[in-house]
VOBA-1610 file (N, C-alpha, C; in pm, whole numbers, padded with zeros to 5 digits, always signed):
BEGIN
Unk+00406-01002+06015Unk+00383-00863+05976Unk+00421-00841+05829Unk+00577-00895+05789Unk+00577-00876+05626Unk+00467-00959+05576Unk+00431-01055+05566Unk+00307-01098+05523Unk+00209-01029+05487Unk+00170-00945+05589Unk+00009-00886+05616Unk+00112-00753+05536Unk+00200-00710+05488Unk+00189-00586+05443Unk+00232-00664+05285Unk+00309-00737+05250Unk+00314-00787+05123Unk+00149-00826+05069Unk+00071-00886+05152Unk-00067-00893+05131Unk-00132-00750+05102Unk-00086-00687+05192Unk-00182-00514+05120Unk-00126-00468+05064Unk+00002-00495+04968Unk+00054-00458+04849Unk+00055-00498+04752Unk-00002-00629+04716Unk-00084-00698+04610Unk-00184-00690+04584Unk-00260-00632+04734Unk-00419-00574+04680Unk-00405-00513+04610Unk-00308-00389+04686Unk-00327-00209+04612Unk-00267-00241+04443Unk-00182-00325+04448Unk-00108-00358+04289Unk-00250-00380+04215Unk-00315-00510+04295Unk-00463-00524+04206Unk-00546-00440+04195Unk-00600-00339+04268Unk-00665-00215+04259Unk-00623-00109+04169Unk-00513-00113+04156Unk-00453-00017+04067Unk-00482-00030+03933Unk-00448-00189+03964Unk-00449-00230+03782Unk-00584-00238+03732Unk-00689-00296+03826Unk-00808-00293+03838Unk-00881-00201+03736Unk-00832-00045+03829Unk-00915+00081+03803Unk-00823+00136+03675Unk-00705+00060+03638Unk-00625+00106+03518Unk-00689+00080+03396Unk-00740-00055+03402Unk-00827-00096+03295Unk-00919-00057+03303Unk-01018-00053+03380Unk-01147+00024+03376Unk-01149+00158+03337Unk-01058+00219+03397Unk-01078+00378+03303Unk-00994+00353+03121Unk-00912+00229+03110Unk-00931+00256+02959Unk-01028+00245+02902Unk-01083+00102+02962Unk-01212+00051+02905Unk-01374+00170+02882Unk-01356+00256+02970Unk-01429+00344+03006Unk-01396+00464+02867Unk-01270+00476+02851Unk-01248+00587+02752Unk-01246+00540+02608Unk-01268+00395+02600Unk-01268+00358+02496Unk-01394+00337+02417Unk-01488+00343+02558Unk-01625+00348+02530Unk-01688+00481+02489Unk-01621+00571+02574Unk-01661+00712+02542Unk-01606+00741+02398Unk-01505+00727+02364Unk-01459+00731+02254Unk-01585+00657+02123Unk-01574+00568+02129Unk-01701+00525+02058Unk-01805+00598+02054Unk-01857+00616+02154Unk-01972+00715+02134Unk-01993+00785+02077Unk-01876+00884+02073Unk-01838+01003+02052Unk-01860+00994+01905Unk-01762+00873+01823Unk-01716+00872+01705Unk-01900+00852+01661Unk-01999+00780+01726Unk-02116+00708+01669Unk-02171+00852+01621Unk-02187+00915+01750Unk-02278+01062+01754Unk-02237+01139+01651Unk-02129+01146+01625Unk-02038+01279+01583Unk-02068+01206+01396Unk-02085+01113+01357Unk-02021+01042+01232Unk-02148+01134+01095Unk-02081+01174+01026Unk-02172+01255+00928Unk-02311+01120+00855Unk-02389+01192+00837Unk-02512+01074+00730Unk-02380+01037+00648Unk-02476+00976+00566Unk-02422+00901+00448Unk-02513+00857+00306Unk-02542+00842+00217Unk-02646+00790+00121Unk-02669+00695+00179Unk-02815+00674+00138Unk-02828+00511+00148Unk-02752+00393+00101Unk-02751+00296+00111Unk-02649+00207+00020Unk-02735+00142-00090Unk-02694+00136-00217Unk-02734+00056-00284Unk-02672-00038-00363Unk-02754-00122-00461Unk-02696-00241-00538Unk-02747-00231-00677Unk-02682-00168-00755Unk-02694-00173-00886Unk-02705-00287-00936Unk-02829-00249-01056Unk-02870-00406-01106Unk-02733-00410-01241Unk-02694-00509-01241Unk-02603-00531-01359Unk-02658-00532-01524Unk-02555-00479-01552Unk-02559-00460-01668Unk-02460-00548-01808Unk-02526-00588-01947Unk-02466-00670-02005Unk-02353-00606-02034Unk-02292-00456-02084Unk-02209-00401-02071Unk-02154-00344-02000Unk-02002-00355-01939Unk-01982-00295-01806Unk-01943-00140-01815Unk-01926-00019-01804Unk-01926+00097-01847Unk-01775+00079-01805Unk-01675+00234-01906Unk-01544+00202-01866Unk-01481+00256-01743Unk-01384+00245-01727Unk-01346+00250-01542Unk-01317+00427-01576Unk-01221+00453-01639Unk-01205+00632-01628Unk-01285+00689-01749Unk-01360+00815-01697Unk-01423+00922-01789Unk-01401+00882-01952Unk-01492+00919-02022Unk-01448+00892-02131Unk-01398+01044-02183Unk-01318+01057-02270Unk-01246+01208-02291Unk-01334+01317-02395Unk-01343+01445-02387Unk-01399+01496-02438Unk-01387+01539-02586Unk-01469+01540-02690Unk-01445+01472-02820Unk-01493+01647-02910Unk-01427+01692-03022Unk-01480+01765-03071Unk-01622+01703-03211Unk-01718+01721-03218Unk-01803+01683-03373Unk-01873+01803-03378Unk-01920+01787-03539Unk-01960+01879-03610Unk-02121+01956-03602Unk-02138+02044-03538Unk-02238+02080-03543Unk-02312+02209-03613Unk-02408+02207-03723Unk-02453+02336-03792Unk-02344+02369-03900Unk-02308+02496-03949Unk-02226+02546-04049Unk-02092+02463-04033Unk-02003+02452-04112Unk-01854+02420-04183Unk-01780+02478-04047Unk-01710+02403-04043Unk-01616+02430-03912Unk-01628+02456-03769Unk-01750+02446-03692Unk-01883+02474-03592Unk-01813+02309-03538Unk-01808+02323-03400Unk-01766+02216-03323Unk-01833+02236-03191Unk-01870+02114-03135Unk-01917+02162-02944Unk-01808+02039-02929Unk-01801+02077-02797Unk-01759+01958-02651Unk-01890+01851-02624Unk-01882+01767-02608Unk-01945+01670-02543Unk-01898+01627-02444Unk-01946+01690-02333Unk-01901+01650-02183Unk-01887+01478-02103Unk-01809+01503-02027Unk-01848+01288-01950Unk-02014+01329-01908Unk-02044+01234-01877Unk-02156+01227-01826Unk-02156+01280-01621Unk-02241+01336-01620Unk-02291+01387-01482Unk-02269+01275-01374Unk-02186+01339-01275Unk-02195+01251-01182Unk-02268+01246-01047Unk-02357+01180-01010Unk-02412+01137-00864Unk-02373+01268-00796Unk-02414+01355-00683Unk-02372+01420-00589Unk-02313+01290-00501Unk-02370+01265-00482Unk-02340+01143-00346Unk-02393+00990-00395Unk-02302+00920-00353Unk-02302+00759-00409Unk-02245+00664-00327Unk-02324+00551-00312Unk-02319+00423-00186Unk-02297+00342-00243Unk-02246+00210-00247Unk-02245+00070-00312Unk-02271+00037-00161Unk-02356-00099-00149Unk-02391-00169-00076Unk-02338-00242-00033Unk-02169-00248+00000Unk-02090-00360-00025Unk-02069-00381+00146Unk-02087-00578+00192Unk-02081-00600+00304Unk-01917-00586+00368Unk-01930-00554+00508Unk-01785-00560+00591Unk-01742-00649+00650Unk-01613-00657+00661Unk-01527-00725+00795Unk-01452-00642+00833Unk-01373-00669+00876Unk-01265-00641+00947Unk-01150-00757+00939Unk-01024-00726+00918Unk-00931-00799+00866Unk-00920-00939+00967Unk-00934-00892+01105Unk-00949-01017+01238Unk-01090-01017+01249Unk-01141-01124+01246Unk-01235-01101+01210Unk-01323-01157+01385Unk-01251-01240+01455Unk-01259-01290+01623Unk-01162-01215+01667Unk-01114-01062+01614Unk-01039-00971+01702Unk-00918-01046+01765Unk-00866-01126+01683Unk-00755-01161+01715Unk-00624-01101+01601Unk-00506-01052+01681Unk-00435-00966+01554Unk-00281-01048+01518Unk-00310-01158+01568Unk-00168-01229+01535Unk-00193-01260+01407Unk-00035-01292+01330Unk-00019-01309+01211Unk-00148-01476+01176Unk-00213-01471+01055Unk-00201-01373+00955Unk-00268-01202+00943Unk-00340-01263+01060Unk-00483-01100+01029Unk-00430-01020+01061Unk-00316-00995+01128Unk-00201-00852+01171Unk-00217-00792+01000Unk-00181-00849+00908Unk-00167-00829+00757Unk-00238-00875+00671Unk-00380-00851+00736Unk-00458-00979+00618Unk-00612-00879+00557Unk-00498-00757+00552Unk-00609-00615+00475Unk-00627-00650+00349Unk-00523-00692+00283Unk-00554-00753+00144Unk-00643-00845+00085Unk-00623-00911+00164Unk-00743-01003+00167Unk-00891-00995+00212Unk-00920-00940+00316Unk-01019-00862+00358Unk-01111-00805+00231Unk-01042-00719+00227Unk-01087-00618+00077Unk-01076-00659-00017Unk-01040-00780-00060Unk-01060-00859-00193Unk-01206-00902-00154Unk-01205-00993+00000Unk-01386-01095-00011Unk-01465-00966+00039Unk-01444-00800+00048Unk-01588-00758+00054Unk-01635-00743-00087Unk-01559-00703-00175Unk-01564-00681-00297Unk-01655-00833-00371Unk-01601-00905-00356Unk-01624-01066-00390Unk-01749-01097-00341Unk-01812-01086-00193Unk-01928-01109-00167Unk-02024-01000-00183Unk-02009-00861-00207Unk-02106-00793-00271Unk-02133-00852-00375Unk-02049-00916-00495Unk-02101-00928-00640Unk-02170-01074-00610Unk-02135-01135-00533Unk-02199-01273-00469Unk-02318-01268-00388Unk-02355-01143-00354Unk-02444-01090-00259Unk-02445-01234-00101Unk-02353-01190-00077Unk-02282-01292+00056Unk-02307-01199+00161Unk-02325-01232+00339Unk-02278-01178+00370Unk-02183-01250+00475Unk-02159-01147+00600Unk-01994-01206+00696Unk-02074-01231+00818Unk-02044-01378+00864Unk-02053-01343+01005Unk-01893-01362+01041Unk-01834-01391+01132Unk-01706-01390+01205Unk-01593-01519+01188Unk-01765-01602+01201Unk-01634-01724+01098Unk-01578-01741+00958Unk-01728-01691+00932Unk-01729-01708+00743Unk-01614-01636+00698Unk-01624-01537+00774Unk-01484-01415+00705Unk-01396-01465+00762Unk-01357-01536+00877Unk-01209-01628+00939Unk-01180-01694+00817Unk-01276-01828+00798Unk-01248-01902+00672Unk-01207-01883+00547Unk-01266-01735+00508Unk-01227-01685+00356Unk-01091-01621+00388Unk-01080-01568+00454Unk-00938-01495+00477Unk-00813-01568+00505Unk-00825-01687+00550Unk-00716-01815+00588Unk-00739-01876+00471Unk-00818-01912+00369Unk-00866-01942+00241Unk-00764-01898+00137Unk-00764-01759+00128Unk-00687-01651+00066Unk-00566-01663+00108Unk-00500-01699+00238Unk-00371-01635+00254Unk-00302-01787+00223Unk-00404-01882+00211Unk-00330-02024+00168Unk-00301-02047+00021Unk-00414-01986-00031Unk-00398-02005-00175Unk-00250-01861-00216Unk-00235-01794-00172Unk-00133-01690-00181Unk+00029-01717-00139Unk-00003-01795-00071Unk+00125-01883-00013Unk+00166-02010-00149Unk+00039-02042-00181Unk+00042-02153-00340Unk+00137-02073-00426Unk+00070-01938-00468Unk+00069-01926-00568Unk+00179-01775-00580Unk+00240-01750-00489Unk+00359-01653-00462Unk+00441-01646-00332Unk+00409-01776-00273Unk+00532-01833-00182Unk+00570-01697-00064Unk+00406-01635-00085Unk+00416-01545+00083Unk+00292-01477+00013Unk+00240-01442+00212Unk+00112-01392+00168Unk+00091-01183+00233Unk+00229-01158+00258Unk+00243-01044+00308Unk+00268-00952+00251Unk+00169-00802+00239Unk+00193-00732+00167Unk+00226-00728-00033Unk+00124-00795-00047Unk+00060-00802-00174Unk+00035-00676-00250Unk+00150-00642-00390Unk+00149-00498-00390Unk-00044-00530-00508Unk-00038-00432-00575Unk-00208-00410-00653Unk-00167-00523-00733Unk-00063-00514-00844Unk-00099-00655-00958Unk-00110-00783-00907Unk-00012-00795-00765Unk-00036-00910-00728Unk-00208-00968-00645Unk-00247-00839-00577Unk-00345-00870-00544Unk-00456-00870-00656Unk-00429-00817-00765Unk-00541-00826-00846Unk-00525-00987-00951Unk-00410-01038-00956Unk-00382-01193-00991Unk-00436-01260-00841Unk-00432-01293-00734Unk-00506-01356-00665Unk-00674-01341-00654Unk-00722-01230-00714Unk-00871-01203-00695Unk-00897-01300-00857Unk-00834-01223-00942Unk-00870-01350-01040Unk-00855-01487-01029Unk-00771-01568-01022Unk-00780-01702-00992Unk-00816-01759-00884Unk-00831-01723-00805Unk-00904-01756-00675Unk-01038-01731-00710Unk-01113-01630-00721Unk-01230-01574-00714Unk-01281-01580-00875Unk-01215-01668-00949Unk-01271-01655-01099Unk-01295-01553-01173Unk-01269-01397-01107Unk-01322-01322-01223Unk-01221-01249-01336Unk-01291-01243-01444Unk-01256-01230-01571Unk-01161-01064-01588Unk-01232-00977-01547Unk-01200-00874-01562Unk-01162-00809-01439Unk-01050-00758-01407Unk-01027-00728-01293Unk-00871-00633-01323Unk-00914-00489-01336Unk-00833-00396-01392Unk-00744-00344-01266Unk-00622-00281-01309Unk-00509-00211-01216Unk-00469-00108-01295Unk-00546+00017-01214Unk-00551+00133-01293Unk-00457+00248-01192Unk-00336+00290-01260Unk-00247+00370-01229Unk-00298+00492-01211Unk-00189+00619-01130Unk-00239+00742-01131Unk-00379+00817-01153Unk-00427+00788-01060Unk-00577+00800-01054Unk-00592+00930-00957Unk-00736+00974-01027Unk-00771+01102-00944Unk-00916+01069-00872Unk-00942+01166-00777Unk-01065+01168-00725Unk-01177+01128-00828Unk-01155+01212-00902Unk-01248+01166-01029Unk-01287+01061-01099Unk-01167+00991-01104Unk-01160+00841-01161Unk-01225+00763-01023Unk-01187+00805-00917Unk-01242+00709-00834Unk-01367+00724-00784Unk-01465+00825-00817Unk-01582+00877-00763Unk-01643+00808-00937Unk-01607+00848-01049Unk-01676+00775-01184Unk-01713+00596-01194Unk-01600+00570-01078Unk-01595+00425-01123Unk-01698+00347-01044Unk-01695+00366-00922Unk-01792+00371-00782Unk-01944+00402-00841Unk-01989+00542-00911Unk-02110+00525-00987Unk-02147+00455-01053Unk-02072+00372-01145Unk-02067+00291-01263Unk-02102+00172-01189Unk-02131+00163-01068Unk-02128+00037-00965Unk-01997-00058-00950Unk-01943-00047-00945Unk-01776-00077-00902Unk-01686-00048-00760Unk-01705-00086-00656Unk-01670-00070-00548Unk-01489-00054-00594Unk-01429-00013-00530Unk-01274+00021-00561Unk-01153-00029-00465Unk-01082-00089-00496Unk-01000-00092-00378Unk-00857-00074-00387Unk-00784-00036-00294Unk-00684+00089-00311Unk-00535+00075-00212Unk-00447+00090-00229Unk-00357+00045-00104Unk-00294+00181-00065Unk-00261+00194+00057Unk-00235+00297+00092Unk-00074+00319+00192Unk-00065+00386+00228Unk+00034+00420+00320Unk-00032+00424+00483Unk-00061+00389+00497Unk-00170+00325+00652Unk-00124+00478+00714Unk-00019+00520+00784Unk-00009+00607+00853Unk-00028+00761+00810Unk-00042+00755+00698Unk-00082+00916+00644Unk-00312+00899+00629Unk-00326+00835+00684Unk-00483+00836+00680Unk-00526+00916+00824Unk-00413+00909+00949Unk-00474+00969+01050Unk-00639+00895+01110Unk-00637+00743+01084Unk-00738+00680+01136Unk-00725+00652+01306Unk-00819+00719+01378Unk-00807+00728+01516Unk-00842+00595+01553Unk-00853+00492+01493Unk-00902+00397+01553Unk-00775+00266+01571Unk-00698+00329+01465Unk-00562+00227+01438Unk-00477+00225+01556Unk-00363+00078+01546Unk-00293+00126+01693Unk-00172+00240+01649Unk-00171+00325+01702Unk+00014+00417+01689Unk+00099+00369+01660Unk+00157+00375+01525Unk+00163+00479+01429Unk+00051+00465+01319Unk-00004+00297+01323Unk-00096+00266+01236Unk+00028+00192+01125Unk-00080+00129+01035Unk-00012+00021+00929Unk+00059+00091+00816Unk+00227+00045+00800Unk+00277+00145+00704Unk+00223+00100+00606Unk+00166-00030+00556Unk+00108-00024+00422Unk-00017-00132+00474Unk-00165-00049+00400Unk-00264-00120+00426Unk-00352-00088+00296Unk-00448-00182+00278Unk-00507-00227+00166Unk-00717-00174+00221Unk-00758-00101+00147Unk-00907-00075+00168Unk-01002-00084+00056Unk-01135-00087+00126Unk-01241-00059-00019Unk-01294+00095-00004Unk-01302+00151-00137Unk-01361+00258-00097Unk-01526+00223-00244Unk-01600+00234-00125Unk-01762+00197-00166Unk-01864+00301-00201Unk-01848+00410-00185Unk-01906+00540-00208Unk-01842+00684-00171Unk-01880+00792-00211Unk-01890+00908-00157Unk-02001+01024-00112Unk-01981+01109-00049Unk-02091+01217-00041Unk-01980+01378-00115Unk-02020+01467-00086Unk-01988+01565-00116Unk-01817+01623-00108Unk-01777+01531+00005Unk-01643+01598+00004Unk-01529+01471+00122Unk-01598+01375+00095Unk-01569+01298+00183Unk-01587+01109+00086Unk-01458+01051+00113Unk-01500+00898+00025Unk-01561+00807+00168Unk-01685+00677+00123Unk-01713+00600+00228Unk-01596+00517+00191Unk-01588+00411+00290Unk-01513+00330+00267Unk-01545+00204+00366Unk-01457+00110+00329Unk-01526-00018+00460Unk-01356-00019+00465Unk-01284-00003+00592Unk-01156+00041+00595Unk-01167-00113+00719Unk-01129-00254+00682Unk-01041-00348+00758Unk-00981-00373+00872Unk-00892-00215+00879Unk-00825-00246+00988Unk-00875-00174+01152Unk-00963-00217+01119Unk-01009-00183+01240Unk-01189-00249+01228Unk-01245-00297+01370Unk-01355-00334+01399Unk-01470-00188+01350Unk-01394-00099+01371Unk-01519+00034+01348Unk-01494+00051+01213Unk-01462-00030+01064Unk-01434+00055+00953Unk-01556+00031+00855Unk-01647-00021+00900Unk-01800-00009+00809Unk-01825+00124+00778Unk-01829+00172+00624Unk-01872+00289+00590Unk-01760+00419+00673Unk-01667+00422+00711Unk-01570+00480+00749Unk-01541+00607+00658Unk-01547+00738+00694Unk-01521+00826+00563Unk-01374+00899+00587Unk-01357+00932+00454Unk-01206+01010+00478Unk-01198+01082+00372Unk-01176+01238+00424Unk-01208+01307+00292Unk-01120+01285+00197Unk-01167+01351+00110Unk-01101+01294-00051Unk-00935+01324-00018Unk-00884+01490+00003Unk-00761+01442-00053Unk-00669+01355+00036Unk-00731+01371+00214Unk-00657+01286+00303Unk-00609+01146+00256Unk-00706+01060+00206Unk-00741+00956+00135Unk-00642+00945-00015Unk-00656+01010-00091Unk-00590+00966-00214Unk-00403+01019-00209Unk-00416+01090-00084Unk-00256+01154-00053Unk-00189+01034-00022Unk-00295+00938+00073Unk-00197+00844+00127Unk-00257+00718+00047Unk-00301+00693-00086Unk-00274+00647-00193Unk-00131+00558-00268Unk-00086+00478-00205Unk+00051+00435-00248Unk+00049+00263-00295Unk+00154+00247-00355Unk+00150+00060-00375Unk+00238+00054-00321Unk+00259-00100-00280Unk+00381-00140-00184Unk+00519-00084-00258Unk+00554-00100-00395Unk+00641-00031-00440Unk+00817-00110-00370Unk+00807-00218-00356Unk+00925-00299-00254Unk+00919-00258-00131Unk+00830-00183-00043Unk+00873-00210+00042Unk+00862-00016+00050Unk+00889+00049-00067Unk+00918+00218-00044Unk+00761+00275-00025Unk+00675+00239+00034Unk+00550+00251+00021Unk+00519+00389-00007Unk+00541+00536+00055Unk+00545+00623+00062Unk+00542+00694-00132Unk+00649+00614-00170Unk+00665+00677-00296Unk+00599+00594-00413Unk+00518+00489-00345Unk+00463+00395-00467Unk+00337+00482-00530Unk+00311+00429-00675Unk+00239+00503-00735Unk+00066+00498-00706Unk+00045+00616-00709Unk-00135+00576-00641Unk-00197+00530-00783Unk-00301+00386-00700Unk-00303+00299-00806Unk-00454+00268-00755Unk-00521+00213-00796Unk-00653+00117-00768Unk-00640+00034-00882Unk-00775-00108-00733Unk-00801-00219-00816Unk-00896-00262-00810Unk-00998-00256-00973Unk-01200-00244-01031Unk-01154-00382-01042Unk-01246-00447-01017Unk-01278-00601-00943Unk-01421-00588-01106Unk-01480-00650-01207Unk-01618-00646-01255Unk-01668-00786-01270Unk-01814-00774-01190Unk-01873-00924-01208Unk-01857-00956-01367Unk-01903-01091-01382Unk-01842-01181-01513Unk-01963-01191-01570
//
């Protein structure tokens, strides 16, 4: 008799657990949906043809010259920007076989260095290719600063150069919407480190990453795209502007919260 009732208490244990997973699995699906249906347009994406001069990363400042009679001055404004603007730049996701053990638990930095890298390469990802580049990266980072975790901007912008050969590859402090919507037109995909948990990304696990690394690839009207890593859904991912540049931070040792909002313009050679 204990038998036959220890036996129908391992069912019901399995039934339980059964229908436990199935209704996550179920809400996780709905959830998706939801996010697919609900997700605003976006521009098309495009790929600016390059240019022999690269335009500069912030506005250029407004200049007084002489116009008509003795002492007669205008403004010469920056130039007009895009309402809405796409870079074409391909995604991953930091795990790229959805596996989140170390390194890809922390391997946003890297991520967002090779989308940046294979847009100007016009590459794209399947699941290995991006395994390989990302274990690629966190080896050569281990070479060349004896750890590959949490890479504040200069450091990640010294591994995009010597690794990835390119020449010019700026770390531009205190930045505004502006700077980052000018630079993105100029064809310059951007990438940015943040305070992971002030983004409010529903897709992250609770609390979300105190410090994570993204591209932001375009905007529309009031909202930046972005191809956001940490997560399988972050292709073209939007977050309005100031949500986004609030949680703007560099690793800063470790004080992420108070590090200075910074980006890092990657320019083909």
């Amino acid at each position: 008799m204990r038998a036959k009732q220890g036996s129908i208490a391992i069912a019901l244990l399995i039934l339980t657990l059964a229908g436990a997973a199935s209704a996550f699995v179920f809400r996780v699906q709905i959830r998706d949906l939801v996010f697919k249906y609900t997700q605003e347009p976006i521009p098309k994406a495009v790929t600016p043809p390059r240019r022999p001069e690269s335009p500069t990363v912030t506005p250029p400042r407004s200049r007084s010259e002489p116009r008509g009679g003795a002492g007669e001055a205008h403004e010469i404004p920056p130039p007009l920007l895009p309402l809405e603007f796409n870079l074409a730049v391909p995604f991953t996701p930091q795990a790229p076989h959805a596996n989140w053990d170390q390194p890809y638990q922390d391997g946003c930095e890297e991520a967002a260095a090779l989308m940046v890298h294979f847009f100007y390469t016009n590459r794209t990802f399947t699941p290995d290719i991006a395994d390989d580049a990302i274990l690629a990266a966190v080896a050569f980072e281990d070479r060349r600063f004896g750890f590959n975790k949490d890479t504040n901007a200069e450091q990640t912008a010294t591994f995009i150069r010597e690794l990835y050969g390119y020449k010019n590859v700026d770390v531009v402090y205190d930045i505004t919407v502006d700077d980052v919507k000018r630079t993105i037109a100029s064809g310059f995909p951007v990438i940015v480190p943040a305070y992971g948990r002030a983004l409010g990304n529903p897709f992250f696990t609770p609390p979300g990453p105190e410090y994570h690394m993204l591209v932001i690839k375009g905007y529309t009207r009031d909202k930046f795209i972005t191809n956001d890593p940490g997560t399988r859904r972050g292709a073209d991912f939007l977050y309005p502007y100031e949500t986004l540049l609030s949680a703007v931070h560099d690793w800063n040792g470790g004080d992420v919260q108070n590090g200075r909002k910074v980006m890092i313009v990657v320019k083909p050679n």
